[in-house]
Structures are given as structure tokens and as C-alpha cells.
C-alpha positions as CSV (number, residue, x, y, z in Angstrom):
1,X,1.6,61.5,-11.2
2,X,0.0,58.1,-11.4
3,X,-3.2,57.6,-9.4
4,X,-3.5,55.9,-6.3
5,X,-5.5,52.1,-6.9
6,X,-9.3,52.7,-6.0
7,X,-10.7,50.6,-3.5
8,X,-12.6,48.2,-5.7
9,X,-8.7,47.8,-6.8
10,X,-7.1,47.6,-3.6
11,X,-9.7,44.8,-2.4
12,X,-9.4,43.1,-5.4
13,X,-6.0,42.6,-4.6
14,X,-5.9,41.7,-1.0
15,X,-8.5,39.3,-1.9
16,X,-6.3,37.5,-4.3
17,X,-3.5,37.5,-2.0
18,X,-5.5,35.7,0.7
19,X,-6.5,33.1,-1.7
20,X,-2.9,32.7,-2.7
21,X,-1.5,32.2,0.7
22,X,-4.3,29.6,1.2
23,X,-4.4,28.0,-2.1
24,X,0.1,27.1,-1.0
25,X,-0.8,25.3,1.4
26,X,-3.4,23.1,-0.4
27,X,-2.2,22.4,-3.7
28,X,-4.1,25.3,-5.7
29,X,-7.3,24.9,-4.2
30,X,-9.1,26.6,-0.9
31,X,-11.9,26.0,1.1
32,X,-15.2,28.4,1.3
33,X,-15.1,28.5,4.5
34,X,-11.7,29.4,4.9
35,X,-11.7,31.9,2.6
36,X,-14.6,33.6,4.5
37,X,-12.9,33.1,8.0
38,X,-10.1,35.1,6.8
39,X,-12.9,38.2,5.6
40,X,-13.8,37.2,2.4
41,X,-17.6,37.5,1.5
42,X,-19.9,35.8,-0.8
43,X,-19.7,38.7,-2.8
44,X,-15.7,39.1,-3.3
45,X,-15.9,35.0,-3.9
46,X,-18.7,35.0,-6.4
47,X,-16.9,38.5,-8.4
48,X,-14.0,36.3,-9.0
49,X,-15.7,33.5,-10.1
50,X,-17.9,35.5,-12.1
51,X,-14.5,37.1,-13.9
52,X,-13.3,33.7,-14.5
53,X,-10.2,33.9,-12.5
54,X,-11.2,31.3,-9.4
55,X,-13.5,28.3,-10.3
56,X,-15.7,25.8,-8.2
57,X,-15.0,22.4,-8.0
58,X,-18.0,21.9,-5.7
59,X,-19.9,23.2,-3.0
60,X,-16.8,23.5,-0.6
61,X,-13.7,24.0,-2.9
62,X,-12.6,26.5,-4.8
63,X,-10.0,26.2,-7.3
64,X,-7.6,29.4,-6.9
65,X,-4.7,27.8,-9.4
66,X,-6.1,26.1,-12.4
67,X,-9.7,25.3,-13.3
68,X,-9.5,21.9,-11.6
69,X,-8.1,20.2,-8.5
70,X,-4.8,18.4,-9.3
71,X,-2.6,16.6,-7.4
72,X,-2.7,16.5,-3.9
73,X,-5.2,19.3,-4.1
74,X,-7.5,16.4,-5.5
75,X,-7.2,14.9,-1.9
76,X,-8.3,18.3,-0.2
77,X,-11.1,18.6,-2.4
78,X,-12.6,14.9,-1.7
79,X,-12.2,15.7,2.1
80,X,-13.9,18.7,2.4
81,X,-16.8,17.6,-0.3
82,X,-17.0,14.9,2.3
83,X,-17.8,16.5,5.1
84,X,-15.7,17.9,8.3
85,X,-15.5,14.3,9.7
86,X,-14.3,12.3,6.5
87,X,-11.2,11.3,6.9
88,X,-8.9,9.9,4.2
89,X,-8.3,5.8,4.6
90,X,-7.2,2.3,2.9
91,X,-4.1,2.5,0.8
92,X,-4.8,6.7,0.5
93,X,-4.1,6.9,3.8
94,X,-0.8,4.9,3.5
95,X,0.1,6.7,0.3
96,X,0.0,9.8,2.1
97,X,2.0,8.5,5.1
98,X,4.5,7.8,2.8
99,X,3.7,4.7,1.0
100,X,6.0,4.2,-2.0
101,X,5.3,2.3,-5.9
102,X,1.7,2.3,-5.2
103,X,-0.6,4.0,-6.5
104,X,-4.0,4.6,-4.7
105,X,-7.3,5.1,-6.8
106,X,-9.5,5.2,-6.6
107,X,-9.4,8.0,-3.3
108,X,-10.6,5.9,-0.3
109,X,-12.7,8.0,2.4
110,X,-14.5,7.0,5.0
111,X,-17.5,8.6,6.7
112,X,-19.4,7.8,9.7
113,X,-22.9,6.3,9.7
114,X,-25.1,9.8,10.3
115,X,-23.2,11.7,7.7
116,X,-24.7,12.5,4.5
117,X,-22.5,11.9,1.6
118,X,-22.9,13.0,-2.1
119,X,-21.2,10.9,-4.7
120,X,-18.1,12.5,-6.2
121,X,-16.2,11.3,-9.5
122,X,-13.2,9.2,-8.7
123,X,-14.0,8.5,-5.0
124,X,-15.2,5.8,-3.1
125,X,-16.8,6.7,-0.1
126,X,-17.4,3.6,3.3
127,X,-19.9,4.5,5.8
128,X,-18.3,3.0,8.8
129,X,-19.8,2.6,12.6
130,X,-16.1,3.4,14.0
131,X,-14.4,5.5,11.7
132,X,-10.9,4.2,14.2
133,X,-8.1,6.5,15.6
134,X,-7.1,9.2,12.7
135,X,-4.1,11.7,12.2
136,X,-6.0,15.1,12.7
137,X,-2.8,17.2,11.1
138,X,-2.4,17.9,7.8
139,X,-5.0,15.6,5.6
140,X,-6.7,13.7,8.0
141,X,-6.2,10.2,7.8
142,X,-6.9,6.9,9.5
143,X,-3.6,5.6,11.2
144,X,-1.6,3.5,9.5
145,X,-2.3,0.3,10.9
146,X,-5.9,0.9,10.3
147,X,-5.7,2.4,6.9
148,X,-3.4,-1.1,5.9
149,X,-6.2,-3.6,7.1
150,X,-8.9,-1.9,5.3
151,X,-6.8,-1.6,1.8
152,X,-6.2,-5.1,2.4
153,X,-9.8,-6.0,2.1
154,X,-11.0,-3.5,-0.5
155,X,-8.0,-4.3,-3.3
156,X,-9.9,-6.3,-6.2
157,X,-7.4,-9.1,-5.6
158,X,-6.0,-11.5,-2.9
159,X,-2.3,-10.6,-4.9
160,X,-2.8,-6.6,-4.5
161,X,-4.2,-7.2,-0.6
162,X,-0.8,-9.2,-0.1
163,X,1.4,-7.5,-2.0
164,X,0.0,-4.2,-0.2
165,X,0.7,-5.6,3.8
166,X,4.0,-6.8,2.4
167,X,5.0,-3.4,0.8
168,X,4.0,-1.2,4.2
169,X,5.8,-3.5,5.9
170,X,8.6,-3.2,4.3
171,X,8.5,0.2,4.1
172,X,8.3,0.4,7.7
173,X,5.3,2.1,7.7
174,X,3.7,0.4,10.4
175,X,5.5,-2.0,12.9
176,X,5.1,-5.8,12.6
177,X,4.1,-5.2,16.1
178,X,1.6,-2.8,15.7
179,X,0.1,-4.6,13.0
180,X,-0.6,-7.9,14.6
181,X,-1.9,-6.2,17.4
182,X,-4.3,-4.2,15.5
183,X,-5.4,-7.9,13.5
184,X,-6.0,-9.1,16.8
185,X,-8.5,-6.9,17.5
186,X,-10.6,-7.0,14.3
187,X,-13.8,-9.0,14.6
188,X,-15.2,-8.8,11.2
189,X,-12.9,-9.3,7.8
190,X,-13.7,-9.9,4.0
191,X,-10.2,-11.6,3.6
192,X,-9.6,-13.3,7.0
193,X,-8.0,-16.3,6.1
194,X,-5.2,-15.1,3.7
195,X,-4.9,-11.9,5.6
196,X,-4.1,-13.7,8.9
197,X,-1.7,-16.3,7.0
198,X,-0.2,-13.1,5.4
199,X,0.2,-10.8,8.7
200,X,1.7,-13.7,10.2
201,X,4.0,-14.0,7.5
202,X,5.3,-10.9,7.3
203,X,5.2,-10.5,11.4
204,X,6.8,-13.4,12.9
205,X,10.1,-12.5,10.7
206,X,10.6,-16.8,10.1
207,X,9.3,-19.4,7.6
208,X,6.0,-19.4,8.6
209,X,5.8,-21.8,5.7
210,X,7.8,-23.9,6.1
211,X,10.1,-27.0,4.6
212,X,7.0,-29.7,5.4
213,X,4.7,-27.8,3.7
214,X,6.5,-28.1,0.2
215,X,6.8,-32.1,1.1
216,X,3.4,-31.9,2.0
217,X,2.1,-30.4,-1.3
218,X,4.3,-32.9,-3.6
219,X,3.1,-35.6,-2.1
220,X,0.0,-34.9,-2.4
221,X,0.7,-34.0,-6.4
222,X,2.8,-36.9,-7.2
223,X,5.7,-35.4,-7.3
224,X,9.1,-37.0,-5.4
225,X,9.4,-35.4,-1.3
226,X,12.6,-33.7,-1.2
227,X,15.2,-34.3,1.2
228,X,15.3,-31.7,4.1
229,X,17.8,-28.9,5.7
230,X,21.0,-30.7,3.8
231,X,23.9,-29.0,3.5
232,X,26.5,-28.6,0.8
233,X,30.4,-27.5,0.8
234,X,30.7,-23.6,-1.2
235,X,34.3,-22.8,-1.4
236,X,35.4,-22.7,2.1
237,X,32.1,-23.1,3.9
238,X,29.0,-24.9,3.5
239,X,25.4,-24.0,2.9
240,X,22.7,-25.3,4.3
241,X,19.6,-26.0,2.3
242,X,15.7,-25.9,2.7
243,X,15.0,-28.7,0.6
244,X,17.0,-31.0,-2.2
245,X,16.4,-33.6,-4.4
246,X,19.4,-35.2,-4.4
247,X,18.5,-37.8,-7.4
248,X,17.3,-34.9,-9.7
249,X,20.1,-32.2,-8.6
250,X,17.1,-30.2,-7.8
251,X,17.1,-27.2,-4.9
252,X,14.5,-25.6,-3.3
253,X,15.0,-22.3,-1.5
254,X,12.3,-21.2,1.2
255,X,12.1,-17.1,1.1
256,X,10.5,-16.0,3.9
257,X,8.7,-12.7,3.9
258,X,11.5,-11.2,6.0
259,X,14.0,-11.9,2.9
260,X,13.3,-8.7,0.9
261,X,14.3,-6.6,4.0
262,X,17.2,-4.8,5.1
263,X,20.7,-7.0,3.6
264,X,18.8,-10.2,3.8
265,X,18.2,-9.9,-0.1
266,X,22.1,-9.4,-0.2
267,X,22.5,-12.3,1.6
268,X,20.3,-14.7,-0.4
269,X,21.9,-13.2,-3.5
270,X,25.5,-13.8,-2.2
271,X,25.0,-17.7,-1.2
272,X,23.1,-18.2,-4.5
273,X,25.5,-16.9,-6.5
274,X,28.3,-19.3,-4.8
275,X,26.0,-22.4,-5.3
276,X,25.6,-21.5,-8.7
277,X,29.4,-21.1,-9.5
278,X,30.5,-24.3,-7.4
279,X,27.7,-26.6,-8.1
280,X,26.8,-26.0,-11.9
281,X,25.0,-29.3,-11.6
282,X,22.6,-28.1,-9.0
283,X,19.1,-26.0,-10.4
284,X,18.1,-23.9,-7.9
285,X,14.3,-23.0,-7.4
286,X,12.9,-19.7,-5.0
287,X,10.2,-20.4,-3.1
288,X,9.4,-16.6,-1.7
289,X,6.6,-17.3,1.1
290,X,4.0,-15.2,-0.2
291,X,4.0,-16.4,-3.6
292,X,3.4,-19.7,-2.1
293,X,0.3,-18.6,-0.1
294,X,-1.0,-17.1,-2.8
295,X,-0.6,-19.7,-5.6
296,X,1.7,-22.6,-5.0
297,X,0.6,-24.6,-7.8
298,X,3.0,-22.1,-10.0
299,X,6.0,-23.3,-7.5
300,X,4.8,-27.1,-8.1
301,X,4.7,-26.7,-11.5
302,X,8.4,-25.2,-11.7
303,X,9.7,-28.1,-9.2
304,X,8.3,-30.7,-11.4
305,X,9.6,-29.2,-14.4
306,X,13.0,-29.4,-12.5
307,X,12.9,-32.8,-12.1
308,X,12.0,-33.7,-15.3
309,X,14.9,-32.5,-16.9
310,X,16.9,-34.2,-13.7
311,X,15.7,-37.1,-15.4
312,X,12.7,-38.0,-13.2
313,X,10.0,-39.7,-15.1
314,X,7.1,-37.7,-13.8
């Protein structure tokens, strides 16, 4: 007859099954405190450890599967090494509402001013007066429309803060709405200028560039001003296009933030398709909005090259 488990046994394994029921919920790792809420002591916490079956990944986290935080448990652990009111922000906020292609590191977390923060490998901690309105549920997080304006100003580059507002956007992450109301309330920005040109972009759903500011720009570079809004007959309808240089046989297409979304893309693609089977003598340039705002001398460079081989002398 087999003997019944001892109690050393029978703790060890409630124990375990605590920490496992925990540990699902947070990607392999628990908290201290949690583990002690549920009846744990320091004892049963520091036996395991001692046997090498849980392992510390700081003075908060314990590591229940694995010897390391992985994962999303690599987000629990940088919140609670931060401190009860970090909260998760910038583009690992939006990446954990649901932000797609992107990838966020390193992990953003903000504290607020009287918290005392200890410096932890792969995170980058901002001591902020107003830490904003955050998602309590789940990993706490600034809101979205929050978390977007302050990637925006801590990516290393005016193309990754653009490319970022555009993507959330898009996603529809956070409403155009939303967003420009949140921008209108922010006082104090590292990347005012293109952010506002860029929010505007993306939110007014229209050329905010538009067809006299690619005139504008080749005049000033020498290079011929395009004839504006003409149209051209496609089959059994006509076109109308942003800009042409009739002389050169020369096109210029405006795309407008708004473009990539929803069937627009299919849209663009469809009519440019039927200008380039019925007018093979016609080249046909993009112009997407916020490749302009960020460098149009690229887009100058192309139309001139255009023309050349239209035959102008340049």
C-alpha cells in the first residue's frame, strides 16, 4: 500500500500549483507579492529557488517557467521592477493595443516624478510630471493617443516618427479624431513641426500637400512647372490628373495619406494601370504625401530625371 505524500510533499505541491496558475496568466513569470497574497511565504519562495526550480529575475519577479522572462512576460517583468505606478508607453503601448509590423524596443515606461527607478537592461525608463490617462487592465498602458505622440518624439528618426502616426492610423488604432484633439492639447514637443504637418496629414483625409506645392518646389529648382488638374480620355472615361507636363509626357500623381487606406490603394492601382495601358507614352511619377514631407528632394530628383528623358534639356 503506497504511502500517503508527507506534508513537506503535499505543500510542495500546492505551492507549485499556485505559481502555475499565476505564472498562465503572465507569460511564465509571477510577482512576489502575488505569490505571497495567495499564502505563499518567504520560506516556500526561497526553498524553490534554492532547489533551482523557480528563478529571480529581480527584486519583484520570479520566473516560474524558464530561467528568464520571455515574451510578453518580459513586459510584466519591466512593470513590476518599475514600480506599482509605471505604466507601459510610446510605441510599447501601441504594440500592445494591437499595433502591427512594428517592433517596439527598446520597452518604453514611464514613471512619475517622485518614484524611484532602478535601471533595468533593455528598458528605457521617462520620468514624467503627468504620467496621462492609462488602461488599468491587463498591462497597464498609456492610451493610445498618448502612447502615439510620445513614440513619435522618442523614434531616433523624423521617418520612424512618421512612419509610426501613419501606421496607427491606419491600423485604426486611434481615431484621426482623437488624435488631433489630443495634438491640440500638447504644449511642449521635440518634433513639433513635422509632427503637426504629419497629424494633419494623416487627419484631414485630403492633399494637405497639395498640387502648388510641387510647382512651387520646381520652380524654385529649375525645373519646368507642370500643368495642373488635366484630364485625359482612359478607355471610356477620363482621368483627371494632379499634375502633367505635357511637353515631356511627364505625370505626377499626388498620394495623400488617406491613399493606403481601406480600397483607395485599389483605386489608385486600378486608374494607374489604365493610364499605363492606353497612354504608353505617358511616365507616371507617385508623389505619396508623406514621402514628400519628409524628403522631397528624392521626388524632385525623379521628376527631373523624367523630363530629361522627355527630352527637356535640364
Amino acid at each position: 500500500m503506497a504511502r500517503a505524500p508527507s506534508a513537506a510533499a503535499r505543500r510542495r505541491a500546492w505551492r507549485h500549483e499556485v505559481a502555475r496558475l499565476l505564472a498562465d496568466r503572465h507569460s511564465g513569470v509571477v510577482r512576489r507579492a502575488d505569490l505571497i497574497a495567495e499564502g505563499l511565504t518567504d520560506e516556500d519562495i526561497r526553498a524553490e529557488v534554492d532547489r533551482g526550480v523557480w528563478h529571480r529575475a529581480g527584486c519583484h519577479t520570479l520566473c516560474i517557467a524558464g530561467t528568464e522572462p520571455r515574451g510578453e512576460g518580459l513586459l510584466w517583468w519591466a512593470l513590476w521592477e518599475s514600480g506599482s505606478r509605471a505604466v507601459l508607453d510610446g510605441a510599447t503601448s501601441l504594440v500592445v493595443s494591437g499595433l502591427k509590423h512594428w517592433e517596439a524596443s527598446p520597452i518604453d515606461i514611464s514613471v512619475p516624478r517622485n518614484a524611484t527607478v532602478r535601471s533595468l537592461p533593455g528598458v528605457r525608463h521617462h520620468v514624467l510630471r503627468d504620467l496621462g490617462p492609462a488602461i488599468p487592465v491587463g498591462l497597464r498602458r498609456t492610451k493610445t493617443d498618448v502612447a502615439l505622440l510620445r513614440a513619435a518624439q522618442w523614434e531616433r528618426t523624423d521617418r520612424a516618427a512618421a512612419t509610426l502616426v501613419a501606421m496607427t492610423v491606419q491600423q485604426r488604432l486611434v481615431s484621426t479624431s482623437a488624435l488631433m484633439d489630443r495634438w491640440g492639447g500638447t504644449r511642449r514637443c521635440a518634433r513639433r513641426q513635422l509632427l503637426g504637418a504629419v497629424i494633419r496629414d494623416v487627419g484631414d483625409g485630403s492633399h494637405s500637400i497639395n498640387e502648388l506645392d510641387v510647382v512651387a518646389a520646381c520652380r524654385a529648382h529649375g525645373i519646368p512647372a507642370p500643368r495642373r488638374q488635366s484630364t485625359r480620355t482612359v478607355g471610356a472615361g477620363r482621368v483627371y490628373l494632379d499634375l502633367f507636363w505635357d511637353d515631356y509626357g511627364v505625370h505626377g500623381e499626388i498620394q495623400g495619406a488617406h491613399h493606403q487606406w481601406g480600397l483607395h490603394g485599389v483605386d489608385d492601382a486600378v486608374r494607374g494601370n489604365a493610364l499605363a495601358i492606353d497612354q504608353r507614352d505617358l511616365v507616371s511619377l507617385q508623389i505619396p504625401v508623406l514621402g514628400w514631407r519628409l524628403d522631397p528632394a528624392v521626388f524632385l530628383d525623379q521628376i527631373a530625371s523624367a523630363l530629361r528623358r522627355g527630352g527637356w534639356a535640364g
